[in-house]
N, C-alpha and C positions, 0 to 999 in steps of 0.2 A: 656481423655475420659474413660467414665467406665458404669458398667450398673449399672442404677438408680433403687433402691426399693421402696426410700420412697421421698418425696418434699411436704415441707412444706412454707408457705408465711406469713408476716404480714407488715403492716405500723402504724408507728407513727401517731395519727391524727395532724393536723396543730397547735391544741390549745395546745399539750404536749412538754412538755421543750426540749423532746430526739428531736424535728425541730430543735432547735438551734444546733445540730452540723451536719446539712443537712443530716444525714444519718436517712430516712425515710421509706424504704423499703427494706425486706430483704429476701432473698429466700435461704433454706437450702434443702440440696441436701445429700445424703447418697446410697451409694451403693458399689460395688468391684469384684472381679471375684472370690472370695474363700477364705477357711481357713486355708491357706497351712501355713508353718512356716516365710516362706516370706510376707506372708499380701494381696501377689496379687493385690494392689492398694485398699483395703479396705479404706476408705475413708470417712469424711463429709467436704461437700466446703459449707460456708456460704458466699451469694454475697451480699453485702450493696448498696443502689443504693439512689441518689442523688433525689432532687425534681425537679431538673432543668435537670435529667439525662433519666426519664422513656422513653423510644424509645421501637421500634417496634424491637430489637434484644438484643441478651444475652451481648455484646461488648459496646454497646451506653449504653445500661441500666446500669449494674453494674460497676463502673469504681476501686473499692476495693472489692478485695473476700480474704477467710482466709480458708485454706484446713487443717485440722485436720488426719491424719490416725490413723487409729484406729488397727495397727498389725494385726494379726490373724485372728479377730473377725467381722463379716461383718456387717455393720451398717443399719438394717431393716426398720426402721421408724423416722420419728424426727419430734418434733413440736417446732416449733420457736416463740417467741416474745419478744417485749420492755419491760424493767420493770427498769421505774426509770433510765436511759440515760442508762442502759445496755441493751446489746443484750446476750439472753438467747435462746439455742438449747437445748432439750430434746432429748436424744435417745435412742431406742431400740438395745444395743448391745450384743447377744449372750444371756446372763443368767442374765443378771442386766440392769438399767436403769443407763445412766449416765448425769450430767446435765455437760455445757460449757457455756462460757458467758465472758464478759470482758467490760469494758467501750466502750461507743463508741466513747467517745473522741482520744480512741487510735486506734483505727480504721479510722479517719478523717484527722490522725495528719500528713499523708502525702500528698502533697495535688498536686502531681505530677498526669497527664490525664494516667499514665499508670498503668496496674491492678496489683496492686501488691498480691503478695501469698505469704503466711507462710509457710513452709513444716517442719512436723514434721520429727522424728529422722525414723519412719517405721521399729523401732524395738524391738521385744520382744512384750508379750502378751497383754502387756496393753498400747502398742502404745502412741499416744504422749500425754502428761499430760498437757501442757502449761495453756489450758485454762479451763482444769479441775474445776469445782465448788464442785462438789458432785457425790458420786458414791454409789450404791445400787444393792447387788446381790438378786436376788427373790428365794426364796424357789422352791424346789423339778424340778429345772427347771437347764438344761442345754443344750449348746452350739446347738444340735440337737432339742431341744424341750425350747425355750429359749421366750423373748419377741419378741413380733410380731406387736405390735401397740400402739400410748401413744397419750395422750392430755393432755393438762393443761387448767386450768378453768381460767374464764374470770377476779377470782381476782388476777394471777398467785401464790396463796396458795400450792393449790393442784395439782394431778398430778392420771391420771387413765392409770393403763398398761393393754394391752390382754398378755394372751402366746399363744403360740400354743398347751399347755395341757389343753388349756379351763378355765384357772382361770384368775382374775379377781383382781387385786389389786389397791389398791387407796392409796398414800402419799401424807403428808404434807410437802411443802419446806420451811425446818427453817434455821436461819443462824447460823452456830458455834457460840459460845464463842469465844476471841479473844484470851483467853489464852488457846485455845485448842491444843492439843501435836502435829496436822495434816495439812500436807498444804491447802487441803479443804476449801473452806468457809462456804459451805451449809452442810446437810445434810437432806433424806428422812426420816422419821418418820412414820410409818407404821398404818394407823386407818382403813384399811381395808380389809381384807384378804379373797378371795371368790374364793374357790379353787376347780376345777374342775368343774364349775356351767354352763359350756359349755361341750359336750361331743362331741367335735371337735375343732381345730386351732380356734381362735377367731380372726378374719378378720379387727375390728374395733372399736374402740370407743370412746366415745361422751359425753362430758358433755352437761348437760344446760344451755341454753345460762344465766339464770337469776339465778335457784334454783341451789348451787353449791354441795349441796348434793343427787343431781338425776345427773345420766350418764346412758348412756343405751350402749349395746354391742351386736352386729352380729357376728356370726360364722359358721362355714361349715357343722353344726349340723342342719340346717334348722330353727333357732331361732334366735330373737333380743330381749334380757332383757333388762329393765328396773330395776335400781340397787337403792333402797335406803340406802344412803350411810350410815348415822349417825343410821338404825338402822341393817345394814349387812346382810340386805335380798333383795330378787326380788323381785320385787313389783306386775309384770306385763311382761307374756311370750305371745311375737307375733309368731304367728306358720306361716311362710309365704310359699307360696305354688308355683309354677314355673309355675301356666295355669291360664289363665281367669276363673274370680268368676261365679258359675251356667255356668262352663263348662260342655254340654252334653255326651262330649269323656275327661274324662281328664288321666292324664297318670297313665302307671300301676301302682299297690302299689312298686312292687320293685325298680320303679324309683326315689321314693319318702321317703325312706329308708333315716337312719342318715349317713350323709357324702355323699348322693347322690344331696343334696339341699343346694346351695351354699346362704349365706347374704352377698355380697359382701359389704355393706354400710350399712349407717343407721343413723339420725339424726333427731335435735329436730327443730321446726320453732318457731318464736316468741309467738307463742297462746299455746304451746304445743303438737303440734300434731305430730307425729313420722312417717318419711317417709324411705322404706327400699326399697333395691332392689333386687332382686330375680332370679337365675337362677340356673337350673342343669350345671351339668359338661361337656354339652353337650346342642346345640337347645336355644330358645329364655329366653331372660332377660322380666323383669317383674318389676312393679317400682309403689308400694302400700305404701296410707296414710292410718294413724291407727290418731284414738280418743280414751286417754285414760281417762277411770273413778276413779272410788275406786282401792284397790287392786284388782286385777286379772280382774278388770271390762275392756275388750278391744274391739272396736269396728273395722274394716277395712272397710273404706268408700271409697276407691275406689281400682280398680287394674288394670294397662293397659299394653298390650305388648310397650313395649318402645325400643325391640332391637332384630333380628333376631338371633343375634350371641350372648352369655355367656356375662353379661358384670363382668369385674376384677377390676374397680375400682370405686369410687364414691367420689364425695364430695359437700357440700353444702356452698353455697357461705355467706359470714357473713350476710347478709342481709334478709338472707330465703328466697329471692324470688328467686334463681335459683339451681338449680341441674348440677354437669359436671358428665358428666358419661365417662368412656373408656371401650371400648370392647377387645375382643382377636382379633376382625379384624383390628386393629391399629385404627377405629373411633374416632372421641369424639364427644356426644353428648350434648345441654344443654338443661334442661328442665324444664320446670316452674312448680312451686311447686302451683300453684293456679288451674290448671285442669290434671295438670300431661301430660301436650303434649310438645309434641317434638320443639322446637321454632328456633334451628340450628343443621346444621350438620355441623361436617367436615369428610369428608372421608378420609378413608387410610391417616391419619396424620404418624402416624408410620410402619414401617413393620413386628412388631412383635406385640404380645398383650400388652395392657399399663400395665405398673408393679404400678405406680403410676401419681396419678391427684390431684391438690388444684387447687381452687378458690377463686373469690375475699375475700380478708381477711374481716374479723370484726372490726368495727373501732366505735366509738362513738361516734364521728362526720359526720359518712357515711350517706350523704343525696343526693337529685338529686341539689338540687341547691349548695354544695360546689363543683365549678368546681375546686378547689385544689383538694380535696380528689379524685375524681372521675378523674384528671389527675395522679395521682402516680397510683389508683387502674385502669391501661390502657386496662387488659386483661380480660377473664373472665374465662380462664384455662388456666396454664400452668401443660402440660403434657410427661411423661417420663416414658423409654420402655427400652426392654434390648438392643437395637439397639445404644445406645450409645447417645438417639437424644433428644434434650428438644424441645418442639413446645412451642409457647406464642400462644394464641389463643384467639381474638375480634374478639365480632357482630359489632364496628367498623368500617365502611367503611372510608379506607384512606382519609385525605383532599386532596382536588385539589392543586395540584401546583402552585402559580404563575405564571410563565413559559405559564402555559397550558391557564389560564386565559387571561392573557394579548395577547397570541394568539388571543383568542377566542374574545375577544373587539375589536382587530385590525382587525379581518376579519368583524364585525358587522359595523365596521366604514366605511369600504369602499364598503360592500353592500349600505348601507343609503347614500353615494355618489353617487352612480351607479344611485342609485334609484330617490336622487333629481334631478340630472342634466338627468335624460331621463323626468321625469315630467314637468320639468321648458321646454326642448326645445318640445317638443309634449304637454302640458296643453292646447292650443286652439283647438288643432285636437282632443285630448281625451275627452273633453267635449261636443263636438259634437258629437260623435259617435251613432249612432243609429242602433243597431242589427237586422237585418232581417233573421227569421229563413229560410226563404229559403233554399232549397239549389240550387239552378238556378245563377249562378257568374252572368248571366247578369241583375238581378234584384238589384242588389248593382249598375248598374250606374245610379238609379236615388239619390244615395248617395251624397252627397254635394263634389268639387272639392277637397277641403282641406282632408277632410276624406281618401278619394279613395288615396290619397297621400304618406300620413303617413302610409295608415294600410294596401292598397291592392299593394303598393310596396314593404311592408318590411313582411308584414305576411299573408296576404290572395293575393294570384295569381291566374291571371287566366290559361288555360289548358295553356301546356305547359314550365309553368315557377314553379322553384321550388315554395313550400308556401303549404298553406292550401286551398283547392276548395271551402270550406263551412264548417260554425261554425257546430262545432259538437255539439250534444243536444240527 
């Protein structure tokens, strides 16, 4: 157990050859308790999970995981995915990004039901190398003021880091040379460098889902950019504001000050439209879709409270139609990106604020009628807090049991028993019956004998016998 900062997800679609070695799902987890010389448990655990394995807990789900420590250096963020049967983790460690990865045939290749882990050696600064691909330190940045957020674009090419001094860097992932003097295979290539272009920690960022040279970026400067990459400028500054649009009271200027207005999130949906979220460091969240035009041309077409309390994390599900949000109340919310309302809660998931939330991954196959894909993607957040605690979290409502079924047909069967054999031995007396609203019991004896038999013996009596005096009406 350790507290979690960053959780990242994806899956293999069914049509991609990394199926063939069942490992189609994979959840990367990064967090530790400090920079001490010891490591503290600084940490990244990658869980690979089976198609015939996705269950409603961490245990059934992943039946292989791989723990990485990372020494000294505490590991902030990480984006994971498939690329060609490998499995690739991007991370945010200290002053550089580092990528990890390995076939996943050798991830498969035991094929015992119990979880097996790797442990690195946990020693020394640069922690355990194993599965080391490529390593990159970023300029004018360290261990205090270091990376703070990454993605990698949907051709796994490139790679976008935040820091927490507010710059902005964008690599290419190429592979060494085979004759190169370094055990490395990869290495980062530098085509973008946007330095200081936030004047606060940068909280998040985002490629396109299509165009892999536009990413956009939130930070705690009250801004989300829009980055055109190939020509190393901003295209397009969203100024997002923590109150209701054509607010009559909206808050004072000083609360509204840089570093006083948090962009916890921020991403692209299929058509391009840019949805952020919004809150001070104190009081309700805020959750606006932006339309952009030309350069600097930006439109905000809608803004709605979407949460009493700060929310701290965000993410957009591959699909663009939903939003998971986390608050500092341990909430998660999920919220549709088509009118921006609220469509679940869950409360108090955690007991402290979520340090980090993903959602369902991006997949190329992801449709409503592949009931494959839509069985691995089972969740629609999973969420983690410094509480030590991951939630899995579906709108989902559990299948019925069997068990509870075959109950429930067994009690249906012997009502419809009850019911034929009182029908079959009273059907000449219930077909005579003729109701008289009266209520006078002695106007029912001009009732037929058979009648009076069946119905004023066993359910209408007269005074003194248990029963009913007179139909009620």
């Amino acid at each position: 157990k350790f507290p979690v900062f960053g959780i990242s997800r994806c899956i293999a679609p069914p049509s991609s050859s990394a199926a063939t070695h069942t490992i189609n799902s994979i959840v990367a987890l990064c967090g530790g308790g400090g920079s001490a010389r010891t490591g503290v448990g600084n940490q990244i655990t990658i869980n690979f999970g089976e198609s015939q394995g996705i269950k409603v807990s961490l245990e059934n789900s992943y039946q292989k995981s791989i723990t990485i420590f990372t020494g000294d250096q505490t590991p902030i963020a990480v984006c994971c995915t498939i690329v060609q049967n490998h499995w690739w983790v991007l991370a945010a460690i200290g002053d550089s990004i580092q990528l990890y990865g390995a076939p996943l045939a050798s991830v498969n290749q035991d094929h015992g039901e119990d979880v097996k882990v790797v442990k690195g050696t946990n020693k020394g600064d640069d922690g355990d190398s194993r599965y080391l691909l490529a390593k990159k330190a970023l300029p004018n940045c360290t261990n205090m003021e270091g990376a703070a957020c990454v993605d990698i674009s949907l051709s796994k090419q490139y790679c976008v880091t935040g820091t927490d001094r507010g710059d902005i860097y964008v690599h290419s992932i190429r592979p060494l040379p085979t004759e190169s003097d370094t055990s490395l295979t990869f290495e980062f290539h530098q085509i973008a460098a946007l330095a200081k272009q936030h004047e606060r920690a940068v909280c998040s960022v985002t490629f396109h889902p299509f165009a892999e040279d536009v990413c956009i970026s939130s930070a705690k400067d009250g801004t989300a950019r829009v980055w055109d990459i190939s020509a190393q400028t901003c295209s397009h500054v969203l100024k997002c504001l923590p109150h209701l649009m054509n607010d009559p009271n909206p808050p004072p200027a000083k609360k509204l000050k840089v570093g006083q207005v948090l962009v916890r999130g921020c991403g692209f949906d299929h058509s391009g439209n840019v949805y952020t979220v919004t809150s001070g460091r104190r009081g309700a969240a805020f959750c606006s879709k932006w339309s952009l035009g030309q350069k600097n041309d930006v439109t905000e077409l809608k803004r709605v409270l979407i949460s009493v309390n700060p929310v701290s994390a965000m993410k957009m599900s591959g699909d663009t139609k939903t939003l998971v949000l986390g608050n500092v109340d341990g909430d998660i919310l999920v919220v549709s990106t088509d009118n921006l309302s609220v469509v679940k809660t869950f409360p108090n998931v955690h007991d402290l604020p979520i340090t980090a939330i993903t959602s369902r991954p991006p997949s190329m196959d992801m449709s409503k009628n592949d009931s494959k894909v839509d069985a691995w993607c089972d969740f629609d957040a999973i969420s983690a807090s410094a509480d030590n605690k991951l939630a899995f979290l579906s709108r989902k409502t559990k299948p019925l049991s069997w068990f509870f079924i075959e109950v429930c047909l067994a009690v249906l069967v012997v009502l419809l028993s009850i019911m034929y054999t009182s029908y079959s031995i009273c059907q000449t007396e219930l077909l005579q019956i003729v109701f008289n609203p009266s209520s006078d019991i002695d106007s029912y004896n001009d009732v037929n004998h058979t009648y009076k038999e069946c119905m004023i013996g066993s359910v209408l009596a007269p005074e003194g016998t248990p029963g009913l005096a007179f139909i009620p009406h």
